[in-house]
C-alpha positions in Angstrom: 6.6 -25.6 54.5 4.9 -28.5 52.8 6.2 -29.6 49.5 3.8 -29.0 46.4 3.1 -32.4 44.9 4.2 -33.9 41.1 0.5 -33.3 40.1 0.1 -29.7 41.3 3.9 -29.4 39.8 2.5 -30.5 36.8 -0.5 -27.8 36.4 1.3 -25.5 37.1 3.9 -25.6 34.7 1.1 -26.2 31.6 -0.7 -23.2 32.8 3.2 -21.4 32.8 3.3 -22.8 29.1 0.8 -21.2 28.0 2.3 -18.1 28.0 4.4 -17.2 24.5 8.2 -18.2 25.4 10.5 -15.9 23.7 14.5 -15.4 23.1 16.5 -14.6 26.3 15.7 -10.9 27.1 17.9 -8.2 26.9 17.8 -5.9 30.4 16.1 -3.3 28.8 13.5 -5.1 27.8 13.5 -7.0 31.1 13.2 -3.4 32.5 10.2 -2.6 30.3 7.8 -5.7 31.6 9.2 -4.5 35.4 7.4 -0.9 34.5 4.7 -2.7 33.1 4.1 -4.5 36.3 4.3 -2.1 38.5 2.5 0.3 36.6 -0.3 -2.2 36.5 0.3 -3.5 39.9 -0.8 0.2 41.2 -4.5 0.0 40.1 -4.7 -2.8 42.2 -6.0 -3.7 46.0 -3.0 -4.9 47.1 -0.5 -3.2 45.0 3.1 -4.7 47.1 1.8 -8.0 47.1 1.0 -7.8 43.2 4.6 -6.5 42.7 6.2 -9.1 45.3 4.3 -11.7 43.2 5.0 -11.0 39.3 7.9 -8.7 39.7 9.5 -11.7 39.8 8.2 -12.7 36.0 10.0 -9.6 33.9 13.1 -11.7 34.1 11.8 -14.7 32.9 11.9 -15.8 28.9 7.9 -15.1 28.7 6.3 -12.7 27.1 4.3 -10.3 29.4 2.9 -7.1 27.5 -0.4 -6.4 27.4 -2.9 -6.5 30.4 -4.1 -10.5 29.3 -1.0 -11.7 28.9 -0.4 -10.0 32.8 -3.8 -11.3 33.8 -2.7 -15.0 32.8 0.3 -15.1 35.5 -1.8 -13.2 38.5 -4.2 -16.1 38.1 -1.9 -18.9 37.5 0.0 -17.3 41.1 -3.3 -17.4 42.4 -3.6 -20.6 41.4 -0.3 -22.0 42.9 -1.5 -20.2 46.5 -4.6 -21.9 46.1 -3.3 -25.0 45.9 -0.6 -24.6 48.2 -3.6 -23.9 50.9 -5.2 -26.5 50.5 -2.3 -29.0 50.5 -1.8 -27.3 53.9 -5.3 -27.9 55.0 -5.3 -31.2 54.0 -2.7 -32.2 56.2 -3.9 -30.6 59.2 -7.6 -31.7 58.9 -6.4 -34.9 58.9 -4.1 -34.2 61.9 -7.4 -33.3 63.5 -9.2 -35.8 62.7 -7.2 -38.1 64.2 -7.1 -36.6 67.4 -11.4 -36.8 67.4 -11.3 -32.9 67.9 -14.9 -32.5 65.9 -15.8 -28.9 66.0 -11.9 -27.7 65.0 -11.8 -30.2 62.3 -15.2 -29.6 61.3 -14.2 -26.0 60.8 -11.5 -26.6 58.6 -13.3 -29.3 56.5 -15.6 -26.0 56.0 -12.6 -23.6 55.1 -11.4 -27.2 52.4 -14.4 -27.4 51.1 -14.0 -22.9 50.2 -10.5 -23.3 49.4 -10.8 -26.6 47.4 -14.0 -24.5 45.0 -11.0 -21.5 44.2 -9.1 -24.3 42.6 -11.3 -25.3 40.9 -13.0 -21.8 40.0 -9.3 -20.7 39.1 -8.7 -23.8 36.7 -11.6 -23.2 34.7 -10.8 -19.2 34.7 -7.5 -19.8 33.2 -8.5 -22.1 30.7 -11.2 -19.7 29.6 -8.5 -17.2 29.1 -6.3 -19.1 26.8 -9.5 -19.7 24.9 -9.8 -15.9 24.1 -6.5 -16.5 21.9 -8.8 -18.8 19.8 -11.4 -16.4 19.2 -11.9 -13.4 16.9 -15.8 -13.5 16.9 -16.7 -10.2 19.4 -19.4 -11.6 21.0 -17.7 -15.2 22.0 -15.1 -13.2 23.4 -17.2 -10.8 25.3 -19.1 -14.3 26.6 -15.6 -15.9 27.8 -14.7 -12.8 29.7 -18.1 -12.8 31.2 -17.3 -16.2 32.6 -13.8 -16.0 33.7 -14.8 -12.3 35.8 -17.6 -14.6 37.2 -15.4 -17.7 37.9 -12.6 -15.3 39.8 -15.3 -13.6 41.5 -16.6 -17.0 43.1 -12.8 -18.1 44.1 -12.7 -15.0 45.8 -15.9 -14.8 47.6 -14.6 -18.8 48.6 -11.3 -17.7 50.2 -12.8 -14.6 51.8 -15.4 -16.9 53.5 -12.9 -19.0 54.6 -11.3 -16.3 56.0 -14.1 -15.3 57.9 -14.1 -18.8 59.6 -11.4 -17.5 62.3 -12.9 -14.1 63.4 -10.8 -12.4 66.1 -7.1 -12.5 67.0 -7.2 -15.1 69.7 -6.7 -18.4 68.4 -4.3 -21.2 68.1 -0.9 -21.1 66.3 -2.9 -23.2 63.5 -5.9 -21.6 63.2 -3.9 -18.4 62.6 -2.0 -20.2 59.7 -4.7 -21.3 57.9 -6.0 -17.8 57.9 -3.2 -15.8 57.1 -2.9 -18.5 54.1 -6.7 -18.2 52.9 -6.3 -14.8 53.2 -3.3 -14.8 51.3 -5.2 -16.4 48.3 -8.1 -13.8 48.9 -6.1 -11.1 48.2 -3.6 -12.2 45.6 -7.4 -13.6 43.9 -8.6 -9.6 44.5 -5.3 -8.4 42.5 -5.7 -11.1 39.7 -9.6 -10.0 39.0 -8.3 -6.4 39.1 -5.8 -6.6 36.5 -8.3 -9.1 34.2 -10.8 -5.8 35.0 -8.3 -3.8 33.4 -8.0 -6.2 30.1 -11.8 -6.8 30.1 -12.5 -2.8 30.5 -10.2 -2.1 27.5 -11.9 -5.0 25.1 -15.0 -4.2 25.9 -14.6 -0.1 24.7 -13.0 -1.9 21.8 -16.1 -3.6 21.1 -18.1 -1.4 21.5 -16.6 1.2 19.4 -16.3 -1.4 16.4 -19.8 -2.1 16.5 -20.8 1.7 16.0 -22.0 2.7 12.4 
């Protein structure tokens, strides 16, 4: 398994930071944000893989209870796949390359190039989220969760096209390792959307009811 680099090292644990550290938990309350995950974990796609992923995070020192706060670690793991994948892809397109084997490298410069556009559409989805700490204004809020649904969306849609890059069951031993990675990040991607859904959903009826006479 390749080693994640310093600088994806780094991202990750500012994105981690962004989450409200709090005093050592007792195991009750450790117990509580385990319900809370799993309870949310169930409305989702892939509901084992969401608990295999944040189950993981109600015995950490964060604070994880409300549907945002969940939605913030699902896309920061999403994150950390993402880049994970493309590290991986990286190294073997250039494996390829050097070998001159055009149309195998030219499909996974293809799958990159999807993989390489989640990053980035994750990045910019998280950042949006801590900005909806910042704001009390209705409508900003409603536009910044507009643009983080659309942002995961497109990560999505990019790993699931990469995905679709290896149809069938035949293949080599590293064509069906990229795949089973991109379509790792595809579906731990669907869980994170689901639960922001589920925080978007809520704020939204919020708004809505505020703004009645």
């Amino acid at each position: 398994m390749a080693k994640p680099s310093l600088q994806s090292l780094l991202i990750l644990l500012s994105l981690f930071s962004t989450l409200a550290p709090v005093e050592p938990s007792s195991m009750a309350k450790n117990s509580q944000k385990r319900a809370f995950i799993e309870a949310s974990c169930k409305t989702t796609r892939y509901p084992d893989l969401c608990l295999r992923c944040l189950a993981k995070f109600a015995n950490t020192n964060y604070t994880i209870e409300t549907p945002q706060q969940l939605a913030h670690v699902a896309l920061s793991v999403s994150l950390s796949r993402s880049l994970y994948t493309r590290a991986y892809l990286l190294k073997v397109a250039k494996e390829f390359k050097a070998v001159k084997n055009g149309i195998e490298y030219q499909i996974i410069q293809d799958c990159l190039r999807q993989i390489n556009d989640s990053v980035d559409q994750l990045g910019l989805s998280i950042k949006e989220l801590r900005r909806l700490n910042r704001n009390s204004n209705v409508d900003d809020v409603l536009w910044h969760i507009s643009n983080v649904e659309t942002w995961v969306s497109t990560a999505l849609t990019d790993a699931s096209t990469c995905v679709g890059s290896f149809p069938g069951h035949r293949m080599s031993k590293t064509k069906a390792a990229i795949k089973v990675k991109a379509l790792n990040v595809a579906q731990v991607t669907s869980n994170a959307l689901a639960l922001f859904h589920k925080y978007a959903t809520r704020y939204r009826a919020a708004a809505r009811a505020a703004r009645k006479p």
